[in-house]
Backbone as CSV, one residue per row, in Angstrom:
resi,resn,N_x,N_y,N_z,CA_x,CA_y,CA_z,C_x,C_y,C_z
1,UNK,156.320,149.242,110.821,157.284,148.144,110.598,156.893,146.923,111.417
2,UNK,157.225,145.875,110.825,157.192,144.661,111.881,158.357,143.933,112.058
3,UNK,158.152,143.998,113.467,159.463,143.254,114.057,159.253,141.910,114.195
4,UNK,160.739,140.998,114.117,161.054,139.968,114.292,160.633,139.407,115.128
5,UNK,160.291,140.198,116.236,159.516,139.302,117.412,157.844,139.891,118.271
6,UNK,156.672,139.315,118.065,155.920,139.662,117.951,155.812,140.548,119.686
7,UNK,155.366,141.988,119.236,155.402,142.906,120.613,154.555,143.574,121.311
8,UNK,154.358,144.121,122.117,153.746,145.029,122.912,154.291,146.056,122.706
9,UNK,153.762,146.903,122.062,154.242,148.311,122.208,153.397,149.841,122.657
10,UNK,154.017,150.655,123.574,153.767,151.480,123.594,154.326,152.632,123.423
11,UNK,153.744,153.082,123.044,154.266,154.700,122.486,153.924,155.938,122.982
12,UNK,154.635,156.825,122.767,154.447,158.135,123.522,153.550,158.606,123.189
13,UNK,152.465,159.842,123.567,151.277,160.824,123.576,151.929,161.394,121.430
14,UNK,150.413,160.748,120.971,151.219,161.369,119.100,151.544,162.759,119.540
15,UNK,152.329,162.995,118.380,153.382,164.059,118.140,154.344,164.198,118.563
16,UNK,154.333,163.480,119.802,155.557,163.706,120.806,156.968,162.766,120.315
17,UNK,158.178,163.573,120.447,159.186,163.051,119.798,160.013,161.730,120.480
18,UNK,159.782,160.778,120.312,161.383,159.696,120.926,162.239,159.971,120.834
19,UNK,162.565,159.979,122.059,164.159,159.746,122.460,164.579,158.921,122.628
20,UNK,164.196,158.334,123.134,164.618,156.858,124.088,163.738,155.376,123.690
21,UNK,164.556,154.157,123.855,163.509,153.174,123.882,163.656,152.557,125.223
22,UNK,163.216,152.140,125.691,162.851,151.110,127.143,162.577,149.675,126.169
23,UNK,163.566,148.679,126.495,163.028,146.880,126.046,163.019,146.096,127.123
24,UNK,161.508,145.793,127.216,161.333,145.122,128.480,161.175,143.466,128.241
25,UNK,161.890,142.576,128.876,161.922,141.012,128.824,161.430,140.194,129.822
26,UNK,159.992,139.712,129.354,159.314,138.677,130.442,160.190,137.559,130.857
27,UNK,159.847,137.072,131.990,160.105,135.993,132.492,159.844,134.812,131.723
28,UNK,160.326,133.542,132.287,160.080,132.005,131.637,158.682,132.472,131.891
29,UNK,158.212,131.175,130.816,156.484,131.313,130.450,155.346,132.496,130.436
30,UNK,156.129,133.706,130.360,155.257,134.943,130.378,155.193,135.231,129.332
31,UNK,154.798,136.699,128.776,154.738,137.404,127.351,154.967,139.386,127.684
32,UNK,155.210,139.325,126.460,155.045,140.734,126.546,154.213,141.624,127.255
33,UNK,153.180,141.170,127.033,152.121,141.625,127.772,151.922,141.643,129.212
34,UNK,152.481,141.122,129.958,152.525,140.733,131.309,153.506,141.569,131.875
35,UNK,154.546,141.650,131.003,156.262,142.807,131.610,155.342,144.477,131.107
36,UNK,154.713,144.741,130.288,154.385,145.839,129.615,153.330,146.686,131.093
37,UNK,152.944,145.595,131.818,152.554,146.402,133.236,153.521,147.348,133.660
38,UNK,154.972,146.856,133.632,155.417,148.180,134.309,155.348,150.044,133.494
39,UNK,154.958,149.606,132.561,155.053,150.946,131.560,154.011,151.699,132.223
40,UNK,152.975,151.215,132.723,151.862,151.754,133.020,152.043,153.022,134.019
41,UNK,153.121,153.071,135.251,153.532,154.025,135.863,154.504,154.829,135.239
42,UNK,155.318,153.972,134.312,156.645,154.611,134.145,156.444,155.654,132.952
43,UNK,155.423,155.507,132.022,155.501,156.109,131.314,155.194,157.596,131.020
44,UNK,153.952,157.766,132.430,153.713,158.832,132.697,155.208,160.116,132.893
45,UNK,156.165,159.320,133.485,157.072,160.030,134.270,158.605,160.149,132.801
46,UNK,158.308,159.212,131.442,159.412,158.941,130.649,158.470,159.513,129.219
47,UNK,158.023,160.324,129.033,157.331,160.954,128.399,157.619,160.795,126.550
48,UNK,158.922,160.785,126.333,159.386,160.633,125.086,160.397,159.186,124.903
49,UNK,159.827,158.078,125.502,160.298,156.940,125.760,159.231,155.865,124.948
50,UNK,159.737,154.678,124.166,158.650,153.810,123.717,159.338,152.880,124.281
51,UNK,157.929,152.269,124.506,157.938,150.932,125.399,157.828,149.505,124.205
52,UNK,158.695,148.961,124.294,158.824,147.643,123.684,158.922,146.308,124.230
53,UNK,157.895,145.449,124.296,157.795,144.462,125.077,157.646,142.773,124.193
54,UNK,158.912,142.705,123.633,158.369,141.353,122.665,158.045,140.286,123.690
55,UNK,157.643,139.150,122.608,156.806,137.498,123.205,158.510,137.385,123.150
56,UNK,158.844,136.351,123.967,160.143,135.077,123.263,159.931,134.827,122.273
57,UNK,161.076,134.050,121.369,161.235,133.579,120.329,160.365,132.046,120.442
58,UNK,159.829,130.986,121.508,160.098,130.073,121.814,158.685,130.211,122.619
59,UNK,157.488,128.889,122.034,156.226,128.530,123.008,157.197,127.951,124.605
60,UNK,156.523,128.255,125.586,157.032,127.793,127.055,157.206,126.344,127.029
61,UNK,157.518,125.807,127.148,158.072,123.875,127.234,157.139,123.766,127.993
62,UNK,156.904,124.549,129.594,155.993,123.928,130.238,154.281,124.797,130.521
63,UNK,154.554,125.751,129.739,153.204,126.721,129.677,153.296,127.242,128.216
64,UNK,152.391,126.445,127.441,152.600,126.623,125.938,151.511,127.911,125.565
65,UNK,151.107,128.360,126.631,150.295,129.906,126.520,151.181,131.432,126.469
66,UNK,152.739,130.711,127.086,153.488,131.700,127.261,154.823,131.311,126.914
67,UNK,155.938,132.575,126.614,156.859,132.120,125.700,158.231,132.158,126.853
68,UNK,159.086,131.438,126.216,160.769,131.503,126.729,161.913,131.929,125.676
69,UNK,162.647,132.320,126.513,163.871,133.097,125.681,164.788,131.682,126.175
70,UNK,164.753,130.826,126.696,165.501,129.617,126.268,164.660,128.534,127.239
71,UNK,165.235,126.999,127.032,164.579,125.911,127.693,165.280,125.657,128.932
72,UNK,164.482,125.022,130.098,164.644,125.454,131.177,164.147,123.646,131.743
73,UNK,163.558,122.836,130.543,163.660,121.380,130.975,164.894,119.918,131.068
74,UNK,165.415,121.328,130.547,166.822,120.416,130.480,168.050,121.132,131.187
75,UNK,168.339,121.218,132.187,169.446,121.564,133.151,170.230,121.706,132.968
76,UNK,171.218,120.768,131.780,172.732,120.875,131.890,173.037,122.221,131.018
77,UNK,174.275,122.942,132.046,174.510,124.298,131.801,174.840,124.662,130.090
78,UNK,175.573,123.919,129.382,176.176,123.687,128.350,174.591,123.964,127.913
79,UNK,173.756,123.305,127.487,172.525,123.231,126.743,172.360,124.842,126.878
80,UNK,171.688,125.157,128.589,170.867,126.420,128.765,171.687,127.642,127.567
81,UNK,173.607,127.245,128.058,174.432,128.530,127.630,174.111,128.766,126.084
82,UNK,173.967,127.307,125.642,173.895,127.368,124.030,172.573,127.754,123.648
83,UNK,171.242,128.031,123.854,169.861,127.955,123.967,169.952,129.327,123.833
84,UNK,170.409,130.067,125.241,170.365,131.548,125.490,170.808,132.114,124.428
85,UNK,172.488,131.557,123.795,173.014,132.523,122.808,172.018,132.159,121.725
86,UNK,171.468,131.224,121.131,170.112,131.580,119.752,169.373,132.666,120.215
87,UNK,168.874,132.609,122.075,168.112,133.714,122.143,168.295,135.084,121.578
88,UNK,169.878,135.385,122.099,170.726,136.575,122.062,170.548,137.135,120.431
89,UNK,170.786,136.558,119.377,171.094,136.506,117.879,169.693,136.787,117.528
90,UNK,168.373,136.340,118.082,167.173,136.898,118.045,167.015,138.463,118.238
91,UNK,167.352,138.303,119.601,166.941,139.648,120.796,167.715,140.628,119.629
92,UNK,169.303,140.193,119.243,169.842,141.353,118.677,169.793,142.203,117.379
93,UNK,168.591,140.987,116.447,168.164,141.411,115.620,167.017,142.352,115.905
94,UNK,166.240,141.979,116.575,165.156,142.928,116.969,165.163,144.234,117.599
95,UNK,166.739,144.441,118.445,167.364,145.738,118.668,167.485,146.705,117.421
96,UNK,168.426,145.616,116.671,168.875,146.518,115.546,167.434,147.030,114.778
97,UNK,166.561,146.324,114.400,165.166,146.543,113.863,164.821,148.086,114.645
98,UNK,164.699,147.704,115.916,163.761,149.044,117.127,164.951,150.553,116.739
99,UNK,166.172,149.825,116.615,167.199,151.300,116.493,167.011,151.901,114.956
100,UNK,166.679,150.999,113.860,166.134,151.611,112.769,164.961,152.120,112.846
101,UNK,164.357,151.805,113.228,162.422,152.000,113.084,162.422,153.719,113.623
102,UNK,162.614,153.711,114.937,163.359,155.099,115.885,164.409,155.880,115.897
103,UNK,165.432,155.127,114.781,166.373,156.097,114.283,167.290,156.299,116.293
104,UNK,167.301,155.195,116.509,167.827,155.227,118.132,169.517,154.715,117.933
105,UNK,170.043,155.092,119.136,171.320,154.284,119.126,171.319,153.738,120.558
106,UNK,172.662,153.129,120.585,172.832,152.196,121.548,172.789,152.769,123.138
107,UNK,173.004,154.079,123.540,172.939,155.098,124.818,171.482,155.207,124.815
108,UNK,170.288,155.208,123.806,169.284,155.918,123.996,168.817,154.542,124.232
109,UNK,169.220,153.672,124.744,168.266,152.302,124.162,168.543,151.437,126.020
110,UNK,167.496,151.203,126.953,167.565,150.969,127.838,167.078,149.309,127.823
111,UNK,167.544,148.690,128.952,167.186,146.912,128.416,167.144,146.750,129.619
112,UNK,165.829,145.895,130.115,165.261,145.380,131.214,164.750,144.545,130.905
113,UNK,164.212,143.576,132.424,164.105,142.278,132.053,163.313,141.649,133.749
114,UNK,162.910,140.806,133.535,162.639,140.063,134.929,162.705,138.589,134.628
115,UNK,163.538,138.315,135.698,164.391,137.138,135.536,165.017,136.320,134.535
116,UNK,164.317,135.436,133.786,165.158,134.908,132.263,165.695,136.160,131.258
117,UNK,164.459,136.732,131.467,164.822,138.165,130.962,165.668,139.056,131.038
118,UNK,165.794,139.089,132.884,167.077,139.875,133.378,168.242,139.673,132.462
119,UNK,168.032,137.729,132.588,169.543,137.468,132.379,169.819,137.434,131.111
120,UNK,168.899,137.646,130.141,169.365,138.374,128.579,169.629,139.415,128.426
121,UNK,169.251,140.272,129.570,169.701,141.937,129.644,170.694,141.780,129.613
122,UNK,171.099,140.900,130.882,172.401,141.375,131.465,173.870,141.130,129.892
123,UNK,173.402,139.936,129.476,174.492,139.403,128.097,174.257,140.387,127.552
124,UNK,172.793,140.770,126.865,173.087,141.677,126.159,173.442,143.194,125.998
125,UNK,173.757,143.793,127.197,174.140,144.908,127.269,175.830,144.797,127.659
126,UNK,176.130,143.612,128.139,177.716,143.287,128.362,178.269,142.806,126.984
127,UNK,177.917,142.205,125.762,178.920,142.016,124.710,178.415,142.713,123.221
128,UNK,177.310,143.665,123.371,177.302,144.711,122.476,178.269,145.418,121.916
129,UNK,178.499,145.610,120.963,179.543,146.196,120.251,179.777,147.675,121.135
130,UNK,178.998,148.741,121.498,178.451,149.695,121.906,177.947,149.603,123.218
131,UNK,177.820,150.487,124.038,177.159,150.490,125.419,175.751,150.873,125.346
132,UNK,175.116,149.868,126.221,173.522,150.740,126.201,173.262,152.102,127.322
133,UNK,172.217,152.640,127.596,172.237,153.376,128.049,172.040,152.854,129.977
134,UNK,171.542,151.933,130.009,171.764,150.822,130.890,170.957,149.848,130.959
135,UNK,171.597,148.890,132.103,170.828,147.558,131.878,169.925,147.330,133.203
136,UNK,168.092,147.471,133.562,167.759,147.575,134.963,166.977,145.797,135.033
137,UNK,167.886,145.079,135.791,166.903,143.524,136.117,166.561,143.200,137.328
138,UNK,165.526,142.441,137.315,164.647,142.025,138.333,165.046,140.160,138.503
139,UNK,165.208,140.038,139.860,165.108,138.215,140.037,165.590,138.000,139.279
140,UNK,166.998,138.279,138.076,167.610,137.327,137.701,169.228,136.948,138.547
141,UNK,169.875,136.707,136.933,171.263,136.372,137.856,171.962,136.293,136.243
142,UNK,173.779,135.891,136.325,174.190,136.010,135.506,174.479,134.264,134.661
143,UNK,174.153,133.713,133.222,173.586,132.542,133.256,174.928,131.981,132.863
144,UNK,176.606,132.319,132.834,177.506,131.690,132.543,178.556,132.886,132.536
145,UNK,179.254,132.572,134.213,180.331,134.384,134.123,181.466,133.826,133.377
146,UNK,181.704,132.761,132.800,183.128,132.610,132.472,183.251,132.649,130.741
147,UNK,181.639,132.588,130.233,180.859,132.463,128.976,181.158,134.012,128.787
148,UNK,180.450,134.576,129.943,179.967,136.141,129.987,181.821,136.839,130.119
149,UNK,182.430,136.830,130.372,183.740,137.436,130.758,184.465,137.328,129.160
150,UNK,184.490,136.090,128.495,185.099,135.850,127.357,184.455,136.726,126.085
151,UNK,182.846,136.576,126.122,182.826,137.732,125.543,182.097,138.902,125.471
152,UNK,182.824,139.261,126.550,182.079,141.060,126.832,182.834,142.151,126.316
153,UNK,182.395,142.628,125.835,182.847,143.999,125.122,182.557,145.286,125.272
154,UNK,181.486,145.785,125.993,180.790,146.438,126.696,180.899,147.072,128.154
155,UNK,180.859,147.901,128.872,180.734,147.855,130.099,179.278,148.782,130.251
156,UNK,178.118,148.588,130.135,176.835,148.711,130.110,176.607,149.193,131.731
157,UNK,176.297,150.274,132.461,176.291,150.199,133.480,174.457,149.351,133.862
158,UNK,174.394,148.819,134.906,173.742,147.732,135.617,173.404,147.946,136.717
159,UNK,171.742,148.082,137.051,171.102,147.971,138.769,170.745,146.317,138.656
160,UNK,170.713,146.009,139.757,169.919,144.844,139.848,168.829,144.640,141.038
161,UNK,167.788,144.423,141.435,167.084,144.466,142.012,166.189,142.784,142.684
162,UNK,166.131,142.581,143.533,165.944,141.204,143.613,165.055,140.966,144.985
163,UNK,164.279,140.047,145.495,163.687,139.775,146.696,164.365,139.230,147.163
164,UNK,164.208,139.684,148.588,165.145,138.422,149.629,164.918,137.120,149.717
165,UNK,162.697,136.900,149.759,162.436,135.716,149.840,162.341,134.809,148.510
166,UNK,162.621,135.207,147.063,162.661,134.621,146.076,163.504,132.782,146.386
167,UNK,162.764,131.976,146.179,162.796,130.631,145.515,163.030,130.287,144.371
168,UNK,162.963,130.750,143.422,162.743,130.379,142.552,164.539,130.985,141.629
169,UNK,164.982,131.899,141.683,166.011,132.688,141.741,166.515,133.029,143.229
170,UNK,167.670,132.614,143.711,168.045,132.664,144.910,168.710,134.424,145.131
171,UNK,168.338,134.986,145.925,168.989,136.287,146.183,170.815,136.112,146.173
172,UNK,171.288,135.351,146.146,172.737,134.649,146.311,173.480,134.864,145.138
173,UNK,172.313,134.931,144.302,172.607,134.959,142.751,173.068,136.612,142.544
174,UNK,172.438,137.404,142.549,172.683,138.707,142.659,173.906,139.033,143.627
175,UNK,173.881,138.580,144.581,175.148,139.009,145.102,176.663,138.660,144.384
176,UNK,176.408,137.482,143.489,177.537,136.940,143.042,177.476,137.723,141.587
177,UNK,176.763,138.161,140.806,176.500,139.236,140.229,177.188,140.515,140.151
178,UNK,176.986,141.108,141.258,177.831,141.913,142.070,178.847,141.779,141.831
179,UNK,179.589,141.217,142.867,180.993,140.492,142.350,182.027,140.384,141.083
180,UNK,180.714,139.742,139.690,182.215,139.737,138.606,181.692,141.078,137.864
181,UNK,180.608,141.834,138.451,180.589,143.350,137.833,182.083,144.248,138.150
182,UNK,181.951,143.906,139.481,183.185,144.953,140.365,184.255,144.450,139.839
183,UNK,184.313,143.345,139.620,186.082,142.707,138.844,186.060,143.112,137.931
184,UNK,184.679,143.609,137.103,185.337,143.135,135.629,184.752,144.819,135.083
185,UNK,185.041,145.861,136.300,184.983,147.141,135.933,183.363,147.941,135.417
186,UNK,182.743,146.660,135.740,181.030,147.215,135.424,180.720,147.963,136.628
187,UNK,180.054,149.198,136.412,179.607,150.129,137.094,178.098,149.295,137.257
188,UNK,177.493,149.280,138.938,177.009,147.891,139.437,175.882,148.698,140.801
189,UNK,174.507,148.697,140.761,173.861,149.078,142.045,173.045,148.240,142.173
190,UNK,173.043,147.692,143.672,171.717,146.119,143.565,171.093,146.890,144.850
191,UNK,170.090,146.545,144.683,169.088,146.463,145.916,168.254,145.460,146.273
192,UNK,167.733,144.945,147.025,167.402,143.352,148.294,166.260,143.743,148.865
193,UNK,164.901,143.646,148.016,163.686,144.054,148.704,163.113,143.222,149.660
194,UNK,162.734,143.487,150.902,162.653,142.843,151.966,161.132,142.190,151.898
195,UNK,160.981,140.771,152.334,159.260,140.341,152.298,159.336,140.335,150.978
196,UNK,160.041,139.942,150.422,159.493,139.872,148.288,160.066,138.681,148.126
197,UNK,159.301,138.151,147.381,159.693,136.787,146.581,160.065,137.104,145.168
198,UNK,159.875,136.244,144.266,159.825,136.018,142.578,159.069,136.830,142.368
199,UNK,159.173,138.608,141.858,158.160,139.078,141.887,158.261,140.442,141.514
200,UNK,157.721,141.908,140.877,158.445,143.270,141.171,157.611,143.679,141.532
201,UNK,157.349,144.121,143.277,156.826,144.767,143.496,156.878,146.574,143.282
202,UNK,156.126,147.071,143.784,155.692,148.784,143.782,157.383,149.385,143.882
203,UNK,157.663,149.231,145.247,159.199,149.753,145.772,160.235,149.017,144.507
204,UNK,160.205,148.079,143.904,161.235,147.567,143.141,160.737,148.926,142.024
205,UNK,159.695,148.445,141.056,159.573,149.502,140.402,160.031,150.766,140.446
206,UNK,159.750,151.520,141.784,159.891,152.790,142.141,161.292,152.906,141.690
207,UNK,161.975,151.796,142.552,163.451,152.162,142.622,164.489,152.277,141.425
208,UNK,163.546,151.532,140.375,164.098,150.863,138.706,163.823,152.665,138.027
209,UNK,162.600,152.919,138.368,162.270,154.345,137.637,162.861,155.606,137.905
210,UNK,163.375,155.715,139.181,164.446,156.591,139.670,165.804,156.539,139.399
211,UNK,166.138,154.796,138.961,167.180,154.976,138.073,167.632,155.443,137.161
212,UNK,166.634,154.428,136.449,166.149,155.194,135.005,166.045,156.624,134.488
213,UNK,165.892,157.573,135.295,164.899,158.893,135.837,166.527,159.601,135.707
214,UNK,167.865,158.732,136.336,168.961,159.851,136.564,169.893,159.276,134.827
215,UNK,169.459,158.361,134.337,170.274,157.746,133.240,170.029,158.489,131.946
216,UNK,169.135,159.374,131.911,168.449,159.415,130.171,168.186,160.760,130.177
């Protein structure tokens, strides 16, 4: 089959049956290919899991080698919020596509992300009709809680994982994260990797796959 959004995929050892999908979401100006590194450990250990890693919908505004799930040259929040949801209406077609193709549902179907990415996880596992099986992000944050509160439908449980020294995504962000999870009844685990910037290192990984490891 071909999906709506051009992907990285990996698949389990042939014969071996799926269970599960893993959808992994690059960062601004990255690709599939670049997030599909983390499969490389994880998959050993998720054996009947396919790895799905689409491009964005969208060439990068400022790295036209690599794609975005929304524009990021124009600041005002209103724009980004409206940008993201075209993303969302993308992303959710291409779910529904991966849950036909695999005959998957919404528990077997895990959504990760690093940073822009995160923060499409995070929407899209909070206003799904259905719960996913969970949502694991890196360096993001949440891109509109009052957007996100109005319409969530979901309570998707959620790790979040983040560097202390990140610039680029402030660790501040995650903590406030935190926050309208616990209000708003989302089951919520963050962890604050020390000496890390914009970035997933080894220990972030580790810690995402041990999640993962107790969820499925």
């Amino acid at each position: 089959m071909t999906f709506c959004l051009d992907s990285t995929i990996i698949k389990p050892e042939s014969n071996t049956k799926i269970k599960n999908a893993l959808i992994l979401l690059h960062g601004y100006g990255g690709d599939g290919k670049d997030i599909s590194m983390l499969s490389i450990n994880w998959k050993r250990h998720l054996p009947n899991t396919v790895f799905l890693c689409p491009n964005g919908h969208e060439p990068c505004a400022i790295n036209p080698s690599g794609y975005q799930w929304f524009d990021l040259t124009n600041d005002d929040p209103n724009y980004i919020l409206d940008e993201s949801i075209k993303a969302e209406k993308k992303l959710n077609k291409f779910i529904n596509e991966v849950k036909s193709e695999f005959r998957l549902s919404n528990n077997e179907i895990i959504l990760s992300g690093f940073s822009q990415g995160c923060m499409m996880s995070i929407n899209l596992g909070l206003t799904a009709d259905q719960e996913y099986n969970c949502v694991v992000g890196f360096s993001g944050k949440i891109i509109n809680q009052e957007n996100l509160k109005a319409r969530k439908k979901a309570s998707t449980k959620i790790l979040l994982i983040h560097g202390e020294l990140d610039q680029v995504v402030q660790p501040d962000f995650m903590l406030e994260a935190k926050d309208f999870f616990i209000r708003n009844n989302i089951e919520i685990e963050t962890h604050l990797i020390n000496n890390c910037d914009h970035n997933i290192p080894i220990e972030a990984s580790s810690i995402a796959l041990n999640y993962i490891l107790k969820k499925i």
